[in-house]
C-alpha positions in Angstrom: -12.0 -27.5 27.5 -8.5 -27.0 25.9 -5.3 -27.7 28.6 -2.5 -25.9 26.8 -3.7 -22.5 27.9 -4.5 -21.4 24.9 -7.6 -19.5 23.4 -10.1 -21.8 22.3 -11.8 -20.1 18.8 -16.2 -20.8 18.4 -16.7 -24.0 16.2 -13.3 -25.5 16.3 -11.9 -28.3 18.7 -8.8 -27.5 19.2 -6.5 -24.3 19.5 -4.8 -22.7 16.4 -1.6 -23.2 15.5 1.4 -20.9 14.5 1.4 -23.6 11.2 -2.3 -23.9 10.7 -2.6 -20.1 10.4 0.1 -19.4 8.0 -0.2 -22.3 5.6 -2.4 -21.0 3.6 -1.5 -17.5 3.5 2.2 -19.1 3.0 1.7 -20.9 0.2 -0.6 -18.4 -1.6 2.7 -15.7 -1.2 4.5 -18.7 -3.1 2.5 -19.1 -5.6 1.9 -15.3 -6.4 5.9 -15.1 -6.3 6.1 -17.9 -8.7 3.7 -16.4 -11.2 5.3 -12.7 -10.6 9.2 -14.5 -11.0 7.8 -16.5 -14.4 5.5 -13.8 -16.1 8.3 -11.9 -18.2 9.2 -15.4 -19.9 5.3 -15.9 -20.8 4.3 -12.0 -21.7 7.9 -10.5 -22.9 7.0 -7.4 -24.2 8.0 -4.2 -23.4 4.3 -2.2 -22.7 3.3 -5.5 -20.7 7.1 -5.7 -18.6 6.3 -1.8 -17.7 2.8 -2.6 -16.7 3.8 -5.7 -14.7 6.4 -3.0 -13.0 3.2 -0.1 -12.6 1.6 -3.0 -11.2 3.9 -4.4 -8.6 4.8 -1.1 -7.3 0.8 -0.4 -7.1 0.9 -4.0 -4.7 3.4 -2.2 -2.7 1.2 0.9 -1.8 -1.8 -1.2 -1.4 0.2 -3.0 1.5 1.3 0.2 3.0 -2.6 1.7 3.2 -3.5 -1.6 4.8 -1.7 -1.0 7.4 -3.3 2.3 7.9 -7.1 1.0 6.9 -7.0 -2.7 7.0 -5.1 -2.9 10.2 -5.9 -0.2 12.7 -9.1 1.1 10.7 -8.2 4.8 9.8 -9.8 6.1 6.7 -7.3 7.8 4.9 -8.1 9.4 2.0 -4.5 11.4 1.2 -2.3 8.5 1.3 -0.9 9.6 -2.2 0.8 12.3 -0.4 3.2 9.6 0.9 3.6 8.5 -2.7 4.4 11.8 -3.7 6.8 12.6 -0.7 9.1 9.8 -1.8 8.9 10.0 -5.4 10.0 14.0 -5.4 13.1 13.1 -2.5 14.3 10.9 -5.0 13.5 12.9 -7.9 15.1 16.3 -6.1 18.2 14.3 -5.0 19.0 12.6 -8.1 18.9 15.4 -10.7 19.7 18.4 -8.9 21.6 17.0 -5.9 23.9 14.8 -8.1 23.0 11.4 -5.8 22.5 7.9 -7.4 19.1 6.0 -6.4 19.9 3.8 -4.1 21.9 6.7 -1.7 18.2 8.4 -1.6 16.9 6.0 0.3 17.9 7.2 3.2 16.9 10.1 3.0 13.3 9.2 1.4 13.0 6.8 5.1 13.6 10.0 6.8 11.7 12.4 5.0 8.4 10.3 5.1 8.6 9.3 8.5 8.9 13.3 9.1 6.1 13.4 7.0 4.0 11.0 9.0 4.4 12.8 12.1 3.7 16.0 10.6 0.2 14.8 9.1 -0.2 12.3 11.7 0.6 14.2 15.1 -2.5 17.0 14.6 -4.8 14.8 12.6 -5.2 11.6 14.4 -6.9 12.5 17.1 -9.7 13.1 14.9 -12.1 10.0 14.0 -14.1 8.6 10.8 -15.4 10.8 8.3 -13.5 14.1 9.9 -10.3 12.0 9.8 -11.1 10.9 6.0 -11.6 14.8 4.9 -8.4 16.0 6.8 -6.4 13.9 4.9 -7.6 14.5 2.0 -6.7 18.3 2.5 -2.9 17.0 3.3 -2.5 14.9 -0.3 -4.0 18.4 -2.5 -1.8 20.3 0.0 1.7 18.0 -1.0 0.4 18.0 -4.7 -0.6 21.6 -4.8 2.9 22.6 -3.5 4.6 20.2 -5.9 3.0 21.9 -8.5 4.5 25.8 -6.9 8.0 25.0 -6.2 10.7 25.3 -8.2 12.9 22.9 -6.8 9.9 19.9 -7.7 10.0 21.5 -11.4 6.6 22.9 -10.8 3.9 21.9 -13.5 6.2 20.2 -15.7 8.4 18.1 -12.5 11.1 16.6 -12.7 12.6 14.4 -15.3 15.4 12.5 -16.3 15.5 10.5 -12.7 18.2 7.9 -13.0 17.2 4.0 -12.7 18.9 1.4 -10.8 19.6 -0.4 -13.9 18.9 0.2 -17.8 17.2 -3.1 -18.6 14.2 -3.2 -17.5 13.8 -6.6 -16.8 16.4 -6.5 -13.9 14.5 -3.8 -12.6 11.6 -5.5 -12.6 13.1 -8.5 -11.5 14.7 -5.7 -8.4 11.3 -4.2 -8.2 9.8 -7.6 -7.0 12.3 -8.5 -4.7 11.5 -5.4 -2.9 7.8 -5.5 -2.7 7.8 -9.0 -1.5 9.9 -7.7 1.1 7.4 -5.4 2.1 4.4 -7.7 1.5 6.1 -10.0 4.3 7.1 -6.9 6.1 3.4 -5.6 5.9 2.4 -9.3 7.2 4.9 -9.6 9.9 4.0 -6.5 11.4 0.1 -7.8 11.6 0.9 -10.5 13.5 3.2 -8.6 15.9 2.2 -7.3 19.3 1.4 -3.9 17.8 -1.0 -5.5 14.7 -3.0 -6.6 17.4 -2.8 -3.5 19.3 -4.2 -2.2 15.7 -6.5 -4.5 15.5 -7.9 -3.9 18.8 -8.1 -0.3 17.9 -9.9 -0.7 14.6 -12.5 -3.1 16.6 -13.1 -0.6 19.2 -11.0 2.0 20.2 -12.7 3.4 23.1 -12.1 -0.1 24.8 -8.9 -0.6 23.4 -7.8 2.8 25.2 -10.1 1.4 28.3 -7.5 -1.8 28.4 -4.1 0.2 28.3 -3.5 0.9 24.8 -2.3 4.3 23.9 -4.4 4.8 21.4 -3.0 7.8 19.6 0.7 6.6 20.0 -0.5 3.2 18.0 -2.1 5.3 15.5 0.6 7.5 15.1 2.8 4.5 14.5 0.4 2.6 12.3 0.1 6.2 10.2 4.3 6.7 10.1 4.5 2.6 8.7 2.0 3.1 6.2 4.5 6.1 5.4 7.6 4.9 4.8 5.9 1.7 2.1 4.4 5.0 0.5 7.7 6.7 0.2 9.7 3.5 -1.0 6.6 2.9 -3.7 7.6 6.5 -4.9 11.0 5.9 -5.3 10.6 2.7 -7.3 8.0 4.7 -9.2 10.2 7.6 -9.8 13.0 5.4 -11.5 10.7 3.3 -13.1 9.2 6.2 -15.2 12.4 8.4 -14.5 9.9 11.4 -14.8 7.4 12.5 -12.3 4.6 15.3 -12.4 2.4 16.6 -10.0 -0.2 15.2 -12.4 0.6 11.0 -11.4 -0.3 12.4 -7.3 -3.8 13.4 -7.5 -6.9 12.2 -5.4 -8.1 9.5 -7.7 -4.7 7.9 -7.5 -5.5 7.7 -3.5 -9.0 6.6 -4.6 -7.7 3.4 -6.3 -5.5 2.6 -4.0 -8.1 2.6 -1.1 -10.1 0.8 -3.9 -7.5 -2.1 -4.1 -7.6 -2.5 -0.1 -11.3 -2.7 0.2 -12.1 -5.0 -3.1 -9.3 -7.2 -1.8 -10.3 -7.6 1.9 -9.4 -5.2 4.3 -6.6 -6.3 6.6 -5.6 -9.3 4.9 -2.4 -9.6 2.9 -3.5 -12.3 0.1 -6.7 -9.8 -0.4 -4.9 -6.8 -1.0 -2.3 -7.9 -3.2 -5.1 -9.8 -5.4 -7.0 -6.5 -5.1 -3.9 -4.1 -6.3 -3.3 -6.7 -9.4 -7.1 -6.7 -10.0 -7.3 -2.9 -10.1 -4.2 -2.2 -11.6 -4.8 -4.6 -14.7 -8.1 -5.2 -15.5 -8.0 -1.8 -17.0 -5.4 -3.1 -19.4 -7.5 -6.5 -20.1 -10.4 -4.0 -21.1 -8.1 -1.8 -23.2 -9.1 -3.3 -26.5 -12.6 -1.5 -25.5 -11.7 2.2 -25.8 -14.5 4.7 -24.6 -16.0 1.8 -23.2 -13.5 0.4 -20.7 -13.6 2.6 -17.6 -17.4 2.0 -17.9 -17.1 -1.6 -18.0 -14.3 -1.4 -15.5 -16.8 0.6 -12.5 -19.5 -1.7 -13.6 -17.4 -5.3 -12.8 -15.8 -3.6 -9.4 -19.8 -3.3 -8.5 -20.5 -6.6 -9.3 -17.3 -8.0 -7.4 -18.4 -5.7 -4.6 -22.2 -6.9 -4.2 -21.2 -10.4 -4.9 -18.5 -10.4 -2.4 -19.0 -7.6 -0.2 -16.5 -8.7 2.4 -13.7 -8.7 -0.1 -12.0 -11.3 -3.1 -9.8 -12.6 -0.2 -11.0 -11.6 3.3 -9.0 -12.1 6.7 -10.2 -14.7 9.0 -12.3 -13.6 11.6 -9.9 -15.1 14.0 -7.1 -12.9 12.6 -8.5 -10.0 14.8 -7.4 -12.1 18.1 -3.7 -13.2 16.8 
């Protein structure tokens, strides 16, 4: 019996640790850092610096639908809308508005979390596979109406979109800083008193509402977060390509991205930023392939998936009780 009040976890002797469960999590971030900090000096060319950027910004988005899926277990299949929401704030402000990038940002916070409520508020009440198909209606609805405006640019979008810098290694170098940021933002708010309150919810949300937890308020929140990473991956998308097109917002994008969450680990940090990296560059390992490399990409996410069906980097089972 433990006598520091603490909750004593099956098959261990003594209580957990603040340091004991964030070592290892810890020094994984490091490492990934290191490698992300060091990889223009070891691959320097152009193509593989912009697909180092695509694939950052894909880590971002992956940690912004874990907070949604991973975290308080909501099956969104729309999340792209987010994406999309931020990108064309950015994209409308900069080129027809005059504004330089970083003065959208304000803006873009605003607009997605306006965004979130308005998807959120009438949707969330739903559950599971109803939940899934209403959201999916809200990402064709923000792509279809991208693609009838004339202020988005319509089919064509919008282009010329200013970037933070013209070199692109400081803006990938920028682009890093920032998705670490939201990595550790993504974490932090897991281990919070309102990641357990989505945990709790994901578990079992007709007990979690029996033991005081507003359910739909912590949804709602947990849908507005995974929001505003969504929005700020669209920015840094829209300056990284500095041309956008209702055509990069579809459903398969929300497809991967749900993909990256799920091969990773659902709810754990390390998983999903292994599983956004994994999705978002394997293709480009196989690209020597042709014809044949979407085929042999579906067929080693299947063999990942049966070998490992409870993802490359699950959370701990005692995560769920932090």
């Amino acid at each position: 019996m433990t006598t520091t009040g603490q909750p004593r976890l099956l098959g261990t002797d003594k209580p957990p640790t603040l340091v004991s469960r964030l070592m290892d999590n810890r020094w994984a971030g490091l490492a990934g850092l290191l490698v992300a900090v060091l990889a223009p000096f070891v691959i320097a060319t152009p193509y593989a610096l912009s697909v180092m950027t695509s694939a950052a910004i894909f880590v971002m988005l992956a940690a912004g639908l874990n907070i949604v899926v991973g975290y308080c277990g909501l099956l969104d299949l729309g999340y792209v809308a987010f994406f999309a929401v931020g990108a064309y704030t950015a994209g409308v402000l900069t080129t027809r508005v005059g504004l330089p990038l970083l003065a959208t940002v304000p803006a873009v916070l605003v607009v997605t979390v306006i965004a979130g409520v308005v998807i959120g508020a009438p949707t969330l009440r739903l559950r599971s596979d109803y939940l899934a198909i209403v959201t999916l209606g809200f990402g064709e609805i923000i792509r279809i109406t991208a693609n009838n405006l004339d202020v988005t640019g319509g089919p064509s979008g919008i282009y010329g979109i200013p970037s933070l810098t013209a070199n692109p290694v400081v803006f990938y170098y920028v682009t890093v800083a920032v998705v670490a940021l939201a990595v550790l933002g993504a974490a932090r708010l897991g281990r919070s008193r309102m990641g357990r309150a989505w945990r709790f919810i994901r578990e079992d949300e007709d007990a979690a509402e029996a033991m005081g937890v507003h359910t739909y308020k912590v949804k709602l929140a947990a849908y507005i977060a995974g929001a505003v990473w969504g929005g700020l991956a669209g920015v840094l998308f829209a300056a990284h390509l500095s041309a956008i097109s209702p055509t990069s917002f579809t459903f398969l994008q929300s497809a991967l991205v749900l993909m990256a969450v799920v091969l990773g680990g659902m709810g754990s940090i390390p998983g999903v930023v292994v599983g956004a990296v994994v999705i978002s560059l394997l293709p480009e390992f196989l690209r020597d392939l042709a014809d044949y490399r979407f085929f042999l990409f579906g067929v080693l996410l299947i063999v990942v998936m049966l070998v490992r069906p409870q993802g490359l980097w699950p959370a701990r089972s005692k995560e769920a009780l932090k």
